[in-house]
N, C-alpha and C positions, 0 to 999 in steps of 0.2 A: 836568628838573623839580625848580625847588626847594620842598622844605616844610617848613616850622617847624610844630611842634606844643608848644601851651603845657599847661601844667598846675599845681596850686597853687591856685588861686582859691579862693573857697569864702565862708563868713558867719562873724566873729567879731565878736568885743567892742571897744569903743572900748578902746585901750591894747595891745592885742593882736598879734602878728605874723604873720605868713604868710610863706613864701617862694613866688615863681613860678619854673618853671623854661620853658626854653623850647630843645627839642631841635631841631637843625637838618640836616636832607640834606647838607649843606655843610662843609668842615672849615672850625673858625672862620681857619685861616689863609689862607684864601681872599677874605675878608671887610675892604672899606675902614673897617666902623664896625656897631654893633649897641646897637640900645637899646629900650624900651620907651615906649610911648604909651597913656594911656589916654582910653577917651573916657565923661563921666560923661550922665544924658539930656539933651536939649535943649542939648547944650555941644558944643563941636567938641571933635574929636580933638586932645591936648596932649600936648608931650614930656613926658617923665619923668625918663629917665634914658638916658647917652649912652654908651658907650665903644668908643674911635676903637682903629684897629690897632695904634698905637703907642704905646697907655695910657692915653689918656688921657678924665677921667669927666668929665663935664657935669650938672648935676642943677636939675629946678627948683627955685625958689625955693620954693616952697611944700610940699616934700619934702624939701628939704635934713635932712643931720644925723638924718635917721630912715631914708632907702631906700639902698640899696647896690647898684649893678648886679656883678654878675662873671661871670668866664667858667671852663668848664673843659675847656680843650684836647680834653684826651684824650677827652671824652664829646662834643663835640660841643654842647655845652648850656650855656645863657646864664641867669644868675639875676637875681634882683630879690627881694632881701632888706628886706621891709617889716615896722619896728618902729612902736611907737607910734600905732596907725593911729589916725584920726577918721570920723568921720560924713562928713566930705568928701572922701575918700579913695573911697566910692563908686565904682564904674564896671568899666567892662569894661577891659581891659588886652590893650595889642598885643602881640608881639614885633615886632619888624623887623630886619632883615638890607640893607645895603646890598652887592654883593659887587662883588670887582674884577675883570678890568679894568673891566669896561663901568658901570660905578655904578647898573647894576638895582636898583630897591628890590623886595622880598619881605617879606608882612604873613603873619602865622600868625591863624587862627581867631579868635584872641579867647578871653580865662578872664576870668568874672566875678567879682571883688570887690563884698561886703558887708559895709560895718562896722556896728553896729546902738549907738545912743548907752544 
């Protein structure tokens, strides 16, 4: 049984930051790739932010230069470092876990983000 459990969410101010964290049953060296998704109302669920086994980050375009995904071995636990937030930044936020061999994907609960203008 895998579980990811996120945490971090919460209501702030436009301009403001938050980090998520996102602990995992799994040691991350187990793991093909990890990233987060968020899905805001009425919108489908969209990447965010990517980082594959071998280092390497992906980000949307629309996050760029403000979000940071990281990882930290030893804990088990995957971040997303949100600076600068906006009003459209809104939504709930996934973890995911894709792990190896088999490329099972794995979604954690979900933490609300609110940024309020």
């Amino acid at each position: 049984q895998v579980q990811l459990v996120e945490s971090g969410g919460g209501l702030v101010q436009a301009g403001g930051s938050l980090r998520l964290s996102c602990v995992t049953s799994r040691s991350l060296y187990s793991l093909k790739s990890m990233g987060w998704y968020r899905q805001a109302p009425g919108k489908q669920r969209e990447l965010v932010a990517l980082l594959t086994v071998d280092g390497n980050t992906s980000y949307a375009d629309s996050i760029k230069d403000r979000f940071t995904i990281s990882r930290d071995n030893a804990k088990n636990t995957i971040y997303l470092q949100m600076n600068s937030l906006k009003p459209e930044d809104t939504a709930v936020y996934y973890c995911t876990i894709v792990i190896l061999p088999n490329s099972y994907r794995y979604w954690g609960q979900g933490t609300q983000v609110t940024v309020s203008s």
